[in-house]
C-alpha positions as CSV (number, residue, x, y, z in Angstrom):
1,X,-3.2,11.8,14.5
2,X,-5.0,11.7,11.2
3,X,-3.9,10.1,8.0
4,X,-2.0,12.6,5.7
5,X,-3.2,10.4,2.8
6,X,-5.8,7.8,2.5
7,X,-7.0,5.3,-0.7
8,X,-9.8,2.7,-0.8
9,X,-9.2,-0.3,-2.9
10,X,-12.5,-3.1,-3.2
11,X,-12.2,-6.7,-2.1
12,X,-14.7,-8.6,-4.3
13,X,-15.1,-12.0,-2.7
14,X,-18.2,-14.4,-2.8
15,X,-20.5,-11.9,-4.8
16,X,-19.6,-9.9,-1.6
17,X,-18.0,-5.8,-1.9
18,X,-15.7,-5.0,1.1
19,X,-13.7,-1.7,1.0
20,X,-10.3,-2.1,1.9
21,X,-8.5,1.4,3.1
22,X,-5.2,2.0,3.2
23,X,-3.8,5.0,5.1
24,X,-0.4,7.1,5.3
25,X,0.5,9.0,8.4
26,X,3.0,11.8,8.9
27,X,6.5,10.9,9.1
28,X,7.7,11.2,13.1
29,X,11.2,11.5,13.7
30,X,12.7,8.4,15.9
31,X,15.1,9.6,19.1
32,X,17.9,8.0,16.9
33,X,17.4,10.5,14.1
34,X,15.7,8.6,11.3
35,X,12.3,8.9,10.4
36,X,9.1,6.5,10.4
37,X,6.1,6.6,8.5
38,X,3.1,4.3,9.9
39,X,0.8,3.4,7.1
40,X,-2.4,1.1,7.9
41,X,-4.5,-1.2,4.9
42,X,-7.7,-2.6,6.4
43,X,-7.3,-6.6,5.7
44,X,-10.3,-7.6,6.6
45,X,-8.7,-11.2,8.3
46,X,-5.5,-9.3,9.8
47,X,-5.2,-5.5,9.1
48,X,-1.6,-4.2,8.9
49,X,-0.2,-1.5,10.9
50,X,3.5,-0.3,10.4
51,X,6.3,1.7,10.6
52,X,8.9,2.2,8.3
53,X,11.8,4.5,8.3
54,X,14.3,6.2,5.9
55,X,17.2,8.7,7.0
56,X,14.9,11.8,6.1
57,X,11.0,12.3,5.8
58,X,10.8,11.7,1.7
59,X,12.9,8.4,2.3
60,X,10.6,7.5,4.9
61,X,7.1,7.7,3.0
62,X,9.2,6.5,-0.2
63,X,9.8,3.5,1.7
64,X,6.0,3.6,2.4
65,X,4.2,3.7,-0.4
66,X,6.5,0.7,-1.6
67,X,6.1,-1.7,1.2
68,X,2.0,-0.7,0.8
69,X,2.8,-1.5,-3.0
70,X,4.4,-5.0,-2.0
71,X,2.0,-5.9,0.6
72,X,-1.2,-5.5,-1.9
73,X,0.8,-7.1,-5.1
74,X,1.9,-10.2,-2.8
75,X,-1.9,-10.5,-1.1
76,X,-3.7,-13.3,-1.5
77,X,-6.3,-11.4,-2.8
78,X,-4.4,-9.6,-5.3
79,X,-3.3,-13.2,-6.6
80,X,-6.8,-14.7,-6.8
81,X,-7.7,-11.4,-8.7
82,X,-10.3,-10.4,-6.0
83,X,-8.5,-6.9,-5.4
84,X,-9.1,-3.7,-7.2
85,X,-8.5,0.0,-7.6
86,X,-11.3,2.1,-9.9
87,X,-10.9,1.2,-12.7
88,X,-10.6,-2.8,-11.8
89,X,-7.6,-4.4,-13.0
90,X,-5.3,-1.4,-13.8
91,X,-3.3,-1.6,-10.8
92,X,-3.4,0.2,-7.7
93,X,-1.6,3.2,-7.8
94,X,1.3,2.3,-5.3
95,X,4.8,2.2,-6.6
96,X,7.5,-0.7,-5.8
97,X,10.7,-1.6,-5.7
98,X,12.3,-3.2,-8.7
99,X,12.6,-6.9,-7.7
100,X,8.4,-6.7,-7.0
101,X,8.0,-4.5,-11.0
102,X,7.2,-8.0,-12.6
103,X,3.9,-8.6,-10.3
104,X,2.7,-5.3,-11.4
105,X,-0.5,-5.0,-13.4
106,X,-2.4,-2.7,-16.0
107,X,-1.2,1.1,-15.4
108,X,1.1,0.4,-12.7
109,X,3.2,-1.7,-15.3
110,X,3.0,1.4,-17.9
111,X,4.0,4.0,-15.3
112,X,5.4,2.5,-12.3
């Protein structure tokens, strides 16, 4: 199944340009009745690939685009400020929940 959505951030590391994607999938529902929505962002040591759920579909790409939001703001790369989003250091577009709102950056600090 293809994405549903899809974003490329740059890893700038060494003089060296690597594109980092992240992708959303469609939310599946589980036997159990929930729903889980895989999302995928292309580390280029360890690339993540996983599932999260919510009780309905919104919930479960809600849930999401936060833990994508989490995962980038708590990189390593994000912290040696090797990671960004056109234009660089305005964020990158991914909401998070409030406990994570004080690592945000740029635009994602204005809006998110």
């Amino acid at each position: 199944m293809p994405p549903i959505a899809a974003r490329v951030l740059t890893l700038t590391a060494s003089g060296t340009r690597v594109h980092i994607g992240v992708s959303i999938f469609a939310p599946v529902k589980t036997a159990e009745g929930s729903w889980g929505c895989r999302y995928i962002v292309s580390w280029p040591d360890q690339p993540s690939d996983r599932t999260v759920y919510g009780f309905d579909s919104i919930q479960a790409v809600v849930h999401a685009l936060q833990s994508i939001g989490a995962e980038i703001y708590t990189s390593n790369y994000h912290k040696a400020g090797q990671l960004s989003w056109d234009p660089p250091h305005k964020g990158y577009g991914f909401p998070v929940v409030p406990t994570f709102r004080n690592l945000l950056v740029g635009e994602d600090a204005r809006h998110l």
